[in-house]
C-alpha positions, 0 to 999 in steps of 0.5 A, a space after each residue: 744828469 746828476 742829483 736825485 729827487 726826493 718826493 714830496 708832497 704834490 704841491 711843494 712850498 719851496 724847491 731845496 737843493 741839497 748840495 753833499 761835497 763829502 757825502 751825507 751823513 745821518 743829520 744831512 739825511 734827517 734835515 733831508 727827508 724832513 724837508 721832502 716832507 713839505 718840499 720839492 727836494 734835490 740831493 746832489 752828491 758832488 763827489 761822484 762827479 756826475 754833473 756838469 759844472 754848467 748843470 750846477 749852476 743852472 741848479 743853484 738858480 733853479 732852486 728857492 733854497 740851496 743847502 750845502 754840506 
């Protein structure tokens, strides 16, 4: 399926995807766990090749906020 959730609180303000095309590092990871605080958040590591392209995009526009690292 591609991606990981990240838990946030049970009524989510917003739904982020977070996109890491060279992995994450320790501020992507900070900004990451900070917003699953408050926020529906998605991780997506495209490195690991595990997410269709079609997948993607349906991710992108599925998501409030799209953050790319």
């Amino acid at each position: 399926m591609g991606g990981k959730e990240v838990a946030g609180e049970e009524n989510p303000k917003m739904k982020i995807l977070h996109l890491l095309s060279d992995g994450g590092d320790e501020l992507s990871g900070r900004i990451i766990e900070a917003h699953a605080r408050q926020h529906q958040v998605r991780v997506v590591d495209l490195r690991a090749n595990d997410i269709s392209y079609e997948r993607l995009v349906d991710e992108i526009f599925s998501h409030d906020k799209v953050i790319s690292w």
